[in-house]
N, C-alpha and C positions, 0 to 999 in steps of 0.2 A: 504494500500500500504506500509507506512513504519510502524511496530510493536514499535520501540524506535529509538529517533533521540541524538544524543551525538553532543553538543556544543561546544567548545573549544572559551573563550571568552576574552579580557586582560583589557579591558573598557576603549578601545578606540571606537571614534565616528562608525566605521566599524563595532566593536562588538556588540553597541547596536543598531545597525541594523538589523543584523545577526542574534539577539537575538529577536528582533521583527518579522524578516523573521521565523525564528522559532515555537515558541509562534505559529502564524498562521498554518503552520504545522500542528501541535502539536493538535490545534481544528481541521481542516480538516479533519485528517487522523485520528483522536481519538488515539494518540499515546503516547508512554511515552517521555518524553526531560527529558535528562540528561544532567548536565554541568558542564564542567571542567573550572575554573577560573586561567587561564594561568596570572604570574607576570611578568614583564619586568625584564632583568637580573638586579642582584645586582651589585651596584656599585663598593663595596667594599667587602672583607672578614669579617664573624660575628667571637667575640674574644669569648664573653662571653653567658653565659646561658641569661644575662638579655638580651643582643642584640641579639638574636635569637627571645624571647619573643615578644618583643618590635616590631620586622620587621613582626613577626605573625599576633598579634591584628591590625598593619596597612591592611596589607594583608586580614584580616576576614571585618573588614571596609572597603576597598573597595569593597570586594566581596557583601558584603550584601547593599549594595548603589545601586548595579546593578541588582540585585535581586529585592529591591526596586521599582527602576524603570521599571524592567519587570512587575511589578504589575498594574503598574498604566494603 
């Protein structure tokens, strides 16, 4: 029924639901998931290359926290 399902996730409790409502999916239909790890806006303007860096690696940490937890 669905060939690929596209996730849009921000890892709030809604998300990882959404991402287990998925998953499920995902084996039923023998489908591919894809997902996009949506960030909550920044609070602030980045000045520098290091604080660009820096908001990244937060940004890949939590993505892969969620990722994680889709594993389990």
């Amino acid at each position: 029924m669905f060939g690929k399902i596209l996730l849009a996730i921000d890892g709030s409790d809604e998300g990882k639901r959404a991402l287990t409502a998925a998953i499920s999916m995902t084996k039923r239909f023998r489908s591919a998931l894809h997902g996009i790890y949506i960030r909550k806006r920044l609070g602030r303007y980045l000045f520098t290359i290091a604080e660009v860096i820096e908001e990244k690696e937060e940004i890949d940490v939590s993505a892969l926290l969620v990722t994680e937890g889709a594993r389990d």
